[in-house]
LUMKOL-517367 format. One line per field, with one value per residue (C-alpha): x, y, z. Coordinates in steps of 0.25 Angstrom, whole numbers, padded with zeros to 4 digits. Example, Ala and Ser with C-alpha at 12.3 -4.5 7.8 and 13.67 -1.06 7.14 Angstrom:
# residues 2
c1 <- 0049 | 0055
c2 <- -0018 | -0004
c3 <- 0031 | 0029
This chain:
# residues 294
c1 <- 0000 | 0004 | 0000 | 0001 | -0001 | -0006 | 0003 | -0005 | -0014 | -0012 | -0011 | -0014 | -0003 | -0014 | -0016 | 0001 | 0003 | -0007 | -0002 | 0013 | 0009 | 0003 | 0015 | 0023 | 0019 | 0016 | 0031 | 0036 | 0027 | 0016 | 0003 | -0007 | -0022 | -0027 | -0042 | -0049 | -0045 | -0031 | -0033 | -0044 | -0039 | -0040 | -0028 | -0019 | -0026 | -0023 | -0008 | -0009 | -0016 | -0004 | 0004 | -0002 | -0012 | -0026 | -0039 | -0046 | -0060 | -0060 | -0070 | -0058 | -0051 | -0055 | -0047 | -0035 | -0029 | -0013 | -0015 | -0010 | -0020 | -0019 | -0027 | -0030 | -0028 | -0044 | -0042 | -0053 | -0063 | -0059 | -0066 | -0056 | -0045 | -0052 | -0056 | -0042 | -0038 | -0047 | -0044 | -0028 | -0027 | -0015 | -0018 | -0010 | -0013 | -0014 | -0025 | -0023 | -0015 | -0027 | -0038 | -0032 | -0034 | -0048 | -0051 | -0046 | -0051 | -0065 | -0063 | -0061 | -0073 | -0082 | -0076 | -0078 | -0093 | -0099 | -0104 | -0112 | -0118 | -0108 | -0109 | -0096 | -0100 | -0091 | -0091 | -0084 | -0089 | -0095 | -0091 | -0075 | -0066 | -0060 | -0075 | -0079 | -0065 | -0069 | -0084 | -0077 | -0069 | -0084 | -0089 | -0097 | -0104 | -0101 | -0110 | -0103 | -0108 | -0105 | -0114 | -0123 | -0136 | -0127 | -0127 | -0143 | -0140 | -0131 | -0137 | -0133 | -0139 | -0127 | -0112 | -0104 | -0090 | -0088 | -0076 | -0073 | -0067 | -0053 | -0055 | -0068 | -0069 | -0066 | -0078 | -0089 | -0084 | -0085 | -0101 | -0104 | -0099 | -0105 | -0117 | -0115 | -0111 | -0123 | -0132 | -0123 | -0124 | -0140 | -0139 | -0128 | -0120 | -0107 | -0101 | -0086 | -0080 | -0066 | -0060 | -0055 | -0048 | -0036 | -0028 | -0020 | -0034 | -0039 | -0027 | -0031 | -0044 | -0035 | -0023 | -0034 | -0040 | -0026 | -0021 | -0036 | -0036 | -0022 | -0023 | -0033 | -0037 | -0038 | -0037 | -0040 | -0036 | -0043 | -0052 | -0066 | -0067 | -0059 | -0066 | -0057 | -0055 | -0069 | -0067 | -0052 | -0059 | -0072 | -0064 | -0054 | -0063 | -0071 | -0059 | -0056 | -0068 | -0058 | -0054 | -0055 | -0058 | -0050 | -0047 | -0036 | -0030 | -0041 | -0050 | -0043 | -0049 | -0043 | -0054 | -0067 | -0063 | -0065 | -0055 | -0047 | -0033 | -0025 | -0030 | -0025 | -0013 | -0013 | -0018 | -0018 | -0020 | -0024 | -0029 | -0035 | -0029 | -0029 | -0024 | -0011 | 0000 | 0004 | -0008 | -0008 | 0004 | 0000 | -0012 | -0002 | 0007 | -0007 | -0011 | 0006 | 0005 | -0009 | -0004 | 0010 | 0015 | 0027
c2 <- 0000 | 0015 | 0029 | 0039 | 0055 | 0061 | 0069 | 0082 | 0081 | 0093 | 0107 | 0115 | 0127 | 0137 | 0128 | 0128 | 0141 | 0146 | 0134 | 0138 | 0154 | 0149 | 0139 | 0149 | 0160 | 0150 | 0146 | 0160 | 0159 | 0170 | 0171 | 0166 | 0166 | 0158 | 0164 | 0152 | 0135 | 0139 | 0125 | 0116 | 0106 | 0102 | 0095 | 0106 | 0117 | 0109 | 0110 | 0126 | 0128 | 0120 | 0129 | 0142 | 0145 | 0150 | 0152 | 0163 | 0166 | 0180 | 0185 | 0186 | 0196 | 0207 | 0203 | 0199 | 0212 | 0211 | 0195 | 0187 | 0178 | 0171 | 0167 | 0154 | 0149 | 0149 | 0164 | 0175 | 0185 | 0200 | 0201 | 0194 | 0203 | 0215 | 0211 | 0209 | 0222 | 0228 | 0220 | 0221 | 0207 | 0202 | 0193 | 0183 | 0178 | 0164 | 0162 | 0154 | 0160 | 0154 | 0157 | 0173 | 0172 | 0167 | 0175 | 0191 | 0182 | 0182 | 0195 | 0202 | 0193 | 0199 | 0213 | 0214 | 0206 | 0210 | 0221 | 0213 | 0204 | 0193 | 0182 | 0175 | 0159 | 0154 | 0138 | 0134 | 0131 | 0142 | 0140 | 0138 | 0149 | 0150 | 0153 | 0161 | 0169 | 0169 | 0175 | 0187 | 0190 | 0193 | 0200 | 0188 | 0187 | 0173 | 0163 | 0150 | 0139 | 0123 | 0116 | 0115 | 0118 | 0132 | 0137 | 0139 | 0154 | 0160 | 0169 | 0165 | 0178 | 0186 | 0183 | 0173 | 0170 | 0154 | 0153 | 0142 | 0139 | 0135 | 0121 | 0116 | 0103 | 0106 | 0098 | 0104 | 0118 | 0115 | 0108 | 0123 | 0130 | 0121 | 0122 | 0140 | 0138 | 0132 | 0144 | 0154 | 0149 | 0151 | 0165 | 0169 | 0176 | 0177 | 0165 | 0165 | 0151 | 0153 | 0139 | 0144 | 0131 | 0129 | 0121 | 0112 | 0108 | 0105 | 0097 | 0088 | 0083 | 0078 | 0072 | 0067 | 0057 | 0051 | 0050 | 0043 | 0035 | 0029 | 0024 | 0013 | 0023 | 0037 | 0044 | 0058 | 0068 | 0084 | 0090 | 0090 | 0105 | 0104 | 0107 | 0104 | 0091 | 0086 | 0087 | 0082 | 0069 | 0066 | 0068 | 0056 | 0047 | 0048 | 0042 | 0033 | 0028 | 0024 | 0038 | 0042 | 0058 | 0060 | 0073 | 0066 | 0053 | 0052 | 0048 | 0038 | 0021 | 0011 | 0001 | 0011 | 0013 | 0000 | -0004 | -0017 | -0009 | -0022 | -0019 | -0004 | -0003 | 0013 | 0024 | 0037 | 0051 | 0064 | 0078 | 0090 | 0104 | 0108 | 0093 | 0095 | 0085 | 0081 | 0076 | 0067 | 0061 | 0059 | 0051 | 0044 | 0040 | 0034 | 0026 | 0021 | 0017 | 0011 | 0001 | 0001 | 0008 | 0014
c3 <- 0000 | -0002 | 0002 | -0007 | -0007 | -0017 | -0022 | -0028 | -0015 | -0003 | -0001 | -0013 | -0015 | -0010 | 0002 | 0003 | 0003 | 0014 | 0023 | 0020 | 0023 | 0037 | 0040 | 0037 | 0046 | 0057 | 0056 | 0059 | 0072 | 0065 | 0071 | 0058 | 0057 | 0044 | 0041 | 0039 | 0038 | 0031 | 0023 | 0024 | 0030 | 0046 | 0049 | 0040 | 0048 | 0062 | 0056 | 0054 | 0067 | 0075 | 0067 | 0073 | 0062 | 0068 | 0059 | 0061 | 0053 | 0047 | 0056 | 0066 | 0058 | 0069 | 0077 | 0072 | 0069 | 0063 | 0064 | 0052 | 0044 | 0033 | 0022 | 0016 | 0001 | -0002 | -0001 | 0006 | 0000 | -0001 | 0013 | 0020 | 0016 | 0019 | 0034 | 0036 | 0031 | 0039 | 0053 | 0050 | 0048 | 0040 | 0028 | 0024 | 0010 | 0007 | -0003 | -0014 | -0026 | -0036 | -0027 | -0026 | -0041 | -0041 | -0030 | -0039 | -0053 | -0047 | -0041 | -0055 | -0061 | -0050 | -0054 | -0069 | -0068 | -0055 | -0060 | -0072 | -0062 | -0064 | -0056 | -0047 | -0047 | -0037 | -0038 | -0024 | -0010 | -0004 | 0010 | 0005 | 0007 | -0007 | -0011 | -0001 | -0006 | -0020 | -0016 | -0009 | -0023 | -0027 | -0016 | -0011 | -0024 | -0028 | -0032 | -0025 | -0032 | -0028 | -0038 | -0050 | -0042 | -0036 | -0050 | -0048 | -0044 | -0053 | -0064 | -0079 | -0084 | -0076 | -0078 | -0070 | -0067 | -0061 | -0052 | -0044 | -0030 | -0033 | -0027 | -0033 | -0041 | -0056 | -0062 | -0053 | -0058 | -0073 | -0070 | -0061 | -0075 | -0085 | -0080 | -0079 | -0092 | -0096 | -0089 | -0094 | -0110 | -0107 | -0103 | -0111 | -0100 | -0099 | -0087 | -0084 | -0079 | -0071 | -0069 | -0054 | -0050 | -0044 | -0054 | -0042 | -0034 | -0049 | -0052 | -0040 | -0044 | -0055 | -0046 | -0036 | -0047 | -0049 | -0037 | -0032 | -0045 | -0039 | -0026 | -0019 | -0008 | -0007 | 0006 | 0004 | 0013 | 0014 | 0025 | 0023 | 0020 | 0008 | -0001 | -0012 | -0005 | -0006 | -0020 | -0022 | -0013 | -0021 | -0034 | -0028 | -0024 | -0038 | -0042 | -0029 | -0022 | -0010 | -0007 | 0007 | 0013 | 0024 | 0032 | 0041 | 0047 | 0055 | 0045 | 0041 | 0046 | 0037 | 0042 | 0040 | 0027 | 0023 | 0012 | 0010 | 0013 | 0008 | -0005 | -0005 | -0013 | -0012 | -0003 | -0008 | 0000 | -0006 | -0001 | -0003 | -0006 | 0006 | 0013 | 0020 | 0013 | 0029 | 0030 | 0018 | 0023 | 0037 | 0033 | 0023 | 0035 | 0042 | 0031 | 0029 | 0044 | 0044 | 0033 | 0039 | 0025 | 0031
């Protein structure tokens, strides 16, 4: 038997860079607030925390005067900025470079259309950061969408931009702007489609298949907030039916899971963007020892 890591799994370079910027303050003994989960992932942000780092929600931004915060890579509305200004907080950057880019390429879309009743269709989740950072680029004026049924109340007799949250699943984007494309050819108005993805997270759905594809068992590894783990799990186990959502070492029984482990020739472990690799290898290091691999 052998374990293997998948070797395009783990931190995403947005993800990298805001958890280098913390380590790296951390290390010189810096006070750091991180506004919000710095990365969605429990066990990762237990590591911070250990570290030093403290989340604070932006509703704290009163009373943290001359503090240091940083910001995570899924990026913040305008407002965020402008209530820190205003409470002399200190700001320290970490958004995603592709997300900053979204974030001034809807911007200038709102700018030029808003005032020809363009609509912003927002195809993410609504409750995730990314998207509620790319609805304050529109002055809330976003229309988040997650499904077909969503596109019920957009107007095809006004214009419309479609964006997408950086980390939604590629073929559920292309049915949203089938389907406006279809509404939009009735009315005749003018509908612009902006593929908004991040190349690397697209790039995985691809690697994910393979790396399912060639192994016996799959266990994949990301915290049940993840929302691009949700997507990177269902799109591994369409391809392997014996792969295994797990958020730690914990969730780990050999027994309940019910399989014939003499027969298993490979294990494979994967992860989510936002998936630290020490955690990948620790569970690796479980399974070695549980069937005395080492």
């Amino acid at each position: 038997m052998k374990v293997n890591i998948d070797p395009n799994s783990g931190f995403c370079f947005g993800v990298i860079k805001a958890v280098e910027t913390a380590e790296e303050h951390l290390q010189r003994g810096h006070e750091l607030l991180g506004l919000g989960e710095m990365v969605h992932n429990e066990a990762e942000l237990e590591r911070l925390e250990n570290l030093g780092l403290k989340t604070v929600s932006i509703e704290q931004f009163p009373d943290l005067k001359g503090k240091a915060v940083l910001l995570r890579a899924h990026g913040e509305p305008p407002s965020t900025y402008r209530i820190a200004a205003e409470n002399s907080v200190q700001l320290i950057d970490a958004t995603c470079p592709i997300v900053k880019r979204l974030q001034e390429e809807m911007k200038k879309a709102w700018q030029s259309g808003k005032d020809q009743g363009v609509q912003m269709i927002i195809f993410g989740k609504p409750l995730h950061a990314e998207a509620i950072g790319l609805n304050g680029q529109v002055d809330n004026n976003g229309i988040i969408v997650e499904n077909l049924d969503d596109l019920q109340t957009i107007d095809a007799r006004r214009p419309a931009h479609l964006f997408s949250q950086t980390t939604m699943d590629a073929g559920k984007f292309e049915k949203i702007a089938e389907k406006l494309r279809e509404m939009y050819t009735e009315t005749g108005q003018n509908l612009i489609i902006h593929k908004s993805f991040c190349r690397q997270v697209s790039n995985r759905m691809k690697s994910i298949k393979e790396f399912a594809a060639s192994v016996d068992v799959l266990f994949f590894v990301a915290s049940k907030n993840s929302s691009n783990g949700k997507v990177l799990y269902q799109t591994a186990q369409s391809i392997n039916e014996r792969t295994f959502f797990i958020s730690g070492i914990q969730d780990i029984d050999f027994q309940k899971i019910g399989i014939d482990w003499g027969k298993v020739e490979t294990i494979g472990i994967s992860g989510a963007t936002s998936t630290p690799p020490w955690l990948m290898h620790e569970i690796a290091r479980l399974i070695e020892n549980a069937f005395d691999l080492t």
